[in-house]
Backbone as CSV, one residue per row, in Angstrom:
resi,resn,N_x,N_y,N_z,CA_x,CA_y,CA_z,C_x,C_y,C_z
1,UNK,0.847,-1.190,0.000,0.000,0.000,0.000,0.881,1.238,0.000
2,UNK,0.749,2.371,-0.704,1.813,3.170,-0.853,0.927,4.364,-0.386
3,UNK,0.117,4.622,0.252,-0.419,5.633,0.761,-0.816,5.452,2.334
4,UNK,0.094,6.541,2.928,0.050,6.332,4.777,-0.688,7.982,4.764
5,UNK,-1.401,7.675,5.984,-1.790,8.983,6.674,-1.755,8.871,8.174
6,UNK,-0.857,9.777,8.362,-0.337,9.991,9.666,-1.606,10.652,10.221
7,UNK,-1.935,10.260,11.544,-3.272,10.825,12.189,-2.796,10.291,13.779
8,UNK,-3.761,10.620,14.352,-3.781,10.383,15.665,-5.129,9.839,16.294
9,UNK,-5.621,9.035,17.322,-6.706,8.676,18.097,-6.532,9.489,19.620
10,UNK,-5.895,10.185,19.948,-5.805,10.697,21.167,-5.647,12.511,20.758
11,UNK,-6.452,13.308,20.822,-6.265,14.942,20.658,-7.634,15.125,21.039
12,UNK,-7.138,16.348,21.682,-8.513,17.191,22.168,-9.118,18.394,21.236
13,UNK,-8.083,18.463,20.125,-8.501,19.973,19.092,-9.612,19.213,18.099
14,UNK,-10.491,19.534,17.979,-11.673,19.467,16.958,-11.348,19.812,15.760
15,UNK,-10.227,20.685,15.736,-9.970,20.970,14.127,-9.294,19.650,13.760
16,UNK,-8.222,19.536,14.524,-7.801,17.916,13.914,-8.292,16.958,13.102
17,UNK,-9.014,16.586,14.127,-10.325,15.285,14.369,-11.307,15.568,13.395
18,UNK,-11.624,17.097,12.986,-12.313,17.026,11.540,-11.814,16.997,10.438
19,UNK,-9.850,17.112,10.469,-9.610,17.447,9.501,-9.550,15.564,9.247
20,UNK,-8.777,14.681,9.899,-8.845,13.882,9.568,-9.787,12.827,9.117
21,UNK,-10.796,13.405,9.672,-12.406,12.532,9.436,-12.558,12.876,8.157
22,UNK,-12.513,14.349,7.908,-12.417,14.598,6.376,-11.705,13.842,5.258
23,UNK,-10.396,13.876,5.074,-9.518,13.087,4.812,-9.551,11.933,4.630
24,UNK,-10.259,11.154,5.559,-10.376,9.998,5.480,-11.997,9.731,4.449
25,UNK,-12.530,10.574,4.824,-13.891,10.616,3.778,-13.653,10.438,2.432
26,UNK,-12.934,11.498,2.059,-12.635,11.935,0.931,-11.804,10.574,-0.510
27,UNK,-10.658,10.025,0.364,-9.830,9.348,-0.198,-11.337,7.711,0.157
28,UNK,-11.697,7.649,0.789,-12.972,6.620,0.846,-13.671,6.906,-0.320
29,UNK,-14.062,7.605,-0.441,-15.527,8.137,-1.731,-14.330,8.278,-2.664
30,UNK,-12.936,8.699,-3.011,-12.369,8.180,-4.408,-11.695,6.639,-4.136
31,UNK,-12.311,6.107,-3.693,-11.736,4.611,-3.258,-10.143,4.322,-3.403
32,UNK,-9.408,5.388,-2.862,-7.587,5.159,-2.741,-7.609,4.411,-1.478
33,UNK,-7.205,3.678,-1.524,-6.579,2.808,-0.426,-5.706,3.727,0.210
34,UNK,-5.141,3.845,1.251,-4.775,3.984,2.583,-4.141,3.166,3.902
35,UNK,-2.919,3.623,4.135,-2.896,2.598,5.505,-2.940,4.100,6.937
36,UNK,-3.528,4.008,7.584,-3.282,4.631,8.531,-2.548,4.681,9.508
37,UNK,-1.286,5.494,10.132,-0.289,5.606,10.802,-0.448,6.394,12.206
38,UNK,-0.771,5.803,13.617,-1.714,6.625,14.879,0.075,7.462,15.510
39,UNK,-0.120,8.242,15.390,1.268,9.170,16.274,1.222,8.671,17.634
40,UNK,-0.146,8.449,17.734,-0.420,8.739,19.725,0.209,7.300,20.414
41,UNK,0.337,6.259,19.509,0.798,5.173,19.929,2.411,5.399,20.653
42,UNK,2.886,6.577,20.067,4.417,6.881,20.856,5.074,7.925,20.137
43,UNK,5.710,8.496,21.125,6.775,9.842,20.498,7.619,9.656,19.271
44,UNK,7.966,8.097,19.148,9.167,7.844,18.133,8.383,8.470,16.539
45,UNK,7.456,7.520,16.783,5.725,7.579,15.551,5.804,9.254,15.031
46,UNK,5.631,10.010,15.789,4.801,11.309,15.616,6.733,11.985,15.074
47,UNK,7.428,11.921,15.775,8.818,12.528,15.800,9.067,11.566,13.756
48,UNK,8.961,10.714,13.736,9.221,10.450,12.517,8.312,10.891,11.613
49,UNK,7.151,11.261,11.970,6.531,11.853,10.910,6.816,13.354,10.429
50,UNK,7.255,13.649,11.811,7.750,15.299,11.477,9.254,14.994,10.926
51,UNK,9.659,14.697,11.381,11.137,14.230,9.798,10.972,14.122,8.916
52,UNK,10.020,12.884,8.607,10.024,13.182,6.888,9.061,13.898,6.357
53,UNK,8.221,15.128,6.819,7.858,16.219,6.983,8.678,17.030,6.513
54,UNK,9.708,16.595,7.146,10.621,18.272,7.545,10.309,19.443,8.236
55,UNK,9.606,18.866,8.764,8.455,20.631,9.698,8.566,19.702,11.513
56,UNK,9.448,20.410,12.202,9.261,19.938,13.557,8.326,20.371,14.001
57,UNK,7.087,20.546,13.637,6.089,20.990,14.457,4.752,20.359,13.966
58,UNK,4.855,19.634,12.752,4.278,19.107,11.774,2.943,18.421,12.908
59,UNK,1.464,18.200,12.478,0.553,17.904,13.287,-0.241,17.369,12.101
60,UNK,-0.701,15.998,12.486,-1.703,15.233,11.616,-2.566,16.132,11.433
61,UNK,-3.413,15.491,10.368,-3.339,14.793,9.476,-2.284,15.089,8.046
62,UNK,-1.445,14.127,7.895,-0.221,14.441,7.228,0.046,13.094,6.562
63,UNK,0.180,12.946,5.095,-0.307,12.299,3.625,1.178,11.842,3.006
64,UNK,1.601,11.242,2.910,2.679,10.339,2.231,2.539,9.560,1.528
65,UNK,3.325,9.090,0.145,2.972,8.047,-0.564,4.436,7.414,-0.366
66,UNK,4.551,6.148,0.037,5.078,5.174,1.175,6.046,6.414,1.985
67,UNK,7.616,6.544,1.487,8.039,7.479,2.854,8.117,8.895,1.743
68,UNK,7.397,9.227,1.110,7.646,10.231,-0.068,6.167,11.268,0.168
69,UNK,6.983,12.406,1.041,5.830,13.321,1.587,5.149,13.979,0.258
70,UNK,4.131,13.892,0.704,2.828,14.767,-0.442,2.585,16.075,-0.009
71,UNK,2.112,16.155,1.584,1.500,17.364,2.027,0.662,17.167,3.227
72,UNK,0.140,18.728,3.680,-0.327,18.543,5.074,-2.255,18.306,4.865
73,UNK,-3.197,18.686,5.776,-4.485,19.141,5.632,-4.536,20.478,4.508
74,UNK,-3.956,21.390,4.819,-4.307,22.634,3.777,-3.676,22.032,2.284
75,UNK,-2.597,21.441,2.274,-2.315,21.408,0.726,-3.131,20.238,0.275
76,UNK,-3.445,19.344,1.178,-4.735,18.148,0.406,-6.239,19.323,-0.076
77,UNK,-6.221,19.667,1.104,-7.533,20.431,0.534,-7.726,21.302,-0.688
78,UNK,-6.421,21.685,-1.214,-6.409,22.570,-2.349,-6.226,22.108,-3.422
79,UNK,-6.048,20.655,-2.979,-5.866,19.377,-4.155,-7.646,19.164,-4.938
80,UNK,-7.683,18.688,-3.289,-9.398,18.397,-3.517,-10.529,19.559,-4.268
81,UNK,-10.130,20.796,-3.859,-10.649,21.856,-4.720,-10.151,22.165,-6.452
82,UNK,-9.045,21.459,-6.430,-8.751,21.846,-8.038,-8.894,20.394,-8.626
83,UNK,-9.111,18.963,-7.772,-9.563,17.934,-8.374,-8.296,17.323,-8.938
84,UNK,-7.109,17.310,-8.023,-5.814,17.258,-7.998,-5.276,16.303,-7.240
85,UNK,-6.142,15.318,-6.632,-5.652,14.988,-5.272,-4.711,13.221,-5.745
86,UNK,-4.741,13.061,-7.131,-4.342,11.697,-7.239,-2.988,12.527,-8.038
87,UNK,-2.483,13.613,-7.908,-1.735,14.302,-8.569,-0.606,14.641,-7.432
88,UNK,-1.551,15.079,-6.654,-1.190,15.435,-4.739,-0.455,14.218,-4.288
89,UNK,-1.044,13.079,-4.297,-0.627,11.674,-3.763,0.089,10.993,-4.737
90,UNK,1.046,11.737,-5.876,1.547,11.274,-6.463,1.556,9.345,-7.154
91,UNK,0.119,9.192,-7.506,-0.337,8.045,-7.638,-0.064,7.770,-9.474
92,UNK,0.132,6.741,-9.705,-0.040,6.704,-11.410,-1.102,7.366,-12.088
């Protein structure tokens, strides 16, 4: 499966938690497969996602195709508005 989305099951921000519910909607209704990656399971998890990020501050929901970063919530969404998003996820 060459598409991870870094997310989390443990946050108290609502923006999160919608962005990822979103996200996860979205790539569902274009039927891309997905593996999902939980940060909250441990520091190592979340610290490697902000590496290959490159953004130490980096906060799910955050889109990779296997370790080959795509983008965060705002740049998926601007995918999804220009109808870009298998372009975004660098998919065939």
């Amino acid at each position: 499966m060459a598409i991870k989305l870094y997310y989390t099951t443990v946050t108290a921000s609502r923006t999160v938690k919608s962005q990822q519910a979103e996200v996860m909607r979205i790539l569902d209704s274009k039927s891309i497969q997905y593996e999902l990656v939980d940060i909250s399971v441990g520091g190592q998890i979340r610290d490697e996602m902000r590496q290959k990020a490159d953004n130490p501050t980096a906060v799910p929901p955050q889109l990779f195709n296997e370790d080959q970063y795509c983008g965060d919530y705002e740049m998926f969404s601007k995918a999804v508005e220009a109808e870009t998003v298998e372009q975004f996820l660098k998919l065939p």
